[in-house]
N, C-alpha and C positions, 0 to 999 in steps of 0.2 A: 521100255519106253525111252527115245529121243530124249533127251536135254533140249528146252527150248531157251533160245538165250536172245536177251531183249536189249539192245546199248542205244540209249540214250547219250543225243549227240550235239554239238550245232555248228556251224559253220567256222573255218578259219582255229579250227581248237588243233593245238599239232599231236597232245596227248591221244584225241581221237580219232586223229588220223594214223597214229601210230598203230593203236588198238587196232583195228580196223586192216591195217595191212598186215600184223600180224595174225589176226583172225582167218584172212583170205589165205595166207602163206600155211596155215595149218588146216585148213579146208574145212573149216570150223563155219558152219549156217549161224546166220542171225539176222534178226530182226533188226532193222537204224530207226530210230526215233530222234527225227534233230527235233529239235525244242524250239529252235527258231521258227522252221515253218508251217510248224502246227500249233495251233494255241492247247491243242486237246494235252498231246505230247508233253510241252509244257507242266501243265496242271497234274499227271501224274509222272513226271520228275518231282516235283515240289511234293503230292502228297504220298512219293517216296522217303522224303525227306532229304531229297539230294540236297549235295552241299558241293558237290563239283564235278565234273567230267572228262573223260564219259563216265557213267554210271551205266553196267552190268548188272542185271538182273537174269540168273538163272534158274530155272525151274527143273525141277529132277523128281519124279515117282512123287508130287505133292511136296515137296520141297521145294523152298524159295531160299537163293541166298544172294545178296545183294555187293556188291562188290565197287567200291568209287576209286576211279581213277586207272590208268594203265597199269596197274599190279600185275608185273608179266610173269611172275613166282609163284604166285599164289591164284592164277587163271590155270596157269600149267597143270599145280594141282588139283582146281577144283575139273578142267575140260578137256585135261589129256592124259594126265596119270592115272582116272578114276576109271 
């Protein structure tokens, strides 16, 4: 099964724009959730418990692991080495 991978986003963030082009450069699919212009989006960032962004959420074979902020070492290993 696919890894579905979910980043929580919002406007003017250079972290997630970072993210974001390094996603694209590694031909990595995802899901954007800016938080700004969704209230829904929002509401599960926060009952993520995010605390900053972007916030990565991956999903794998019923696994969830949650990932905040541009971690480009430890994205590596959770969605390229694995």
């Amino acid at each position: 099964m696919e890894k579905k991978i979910v980043v929580y986003t919002m406007f003017n963030c250079i972290f997630c724009i970072n993210l974001k082009n390094w996603m694209e450069s590694n031909q990595l699919r995802y899901e954007e959730r800016n938080i700004i212009k969704d209230s829904e989006y929002e509401k599960e960032f926060h009952d993520l418990n995010g605390a900053g962004l972007p916030l990565i959420v991956i999903q794998n074979n019923g696994e969830e692991t949650i990932v905040t902020g541009f971690n480009q070492r430890k994205l590596e290993k959770l969605l390229i080495k694995s």
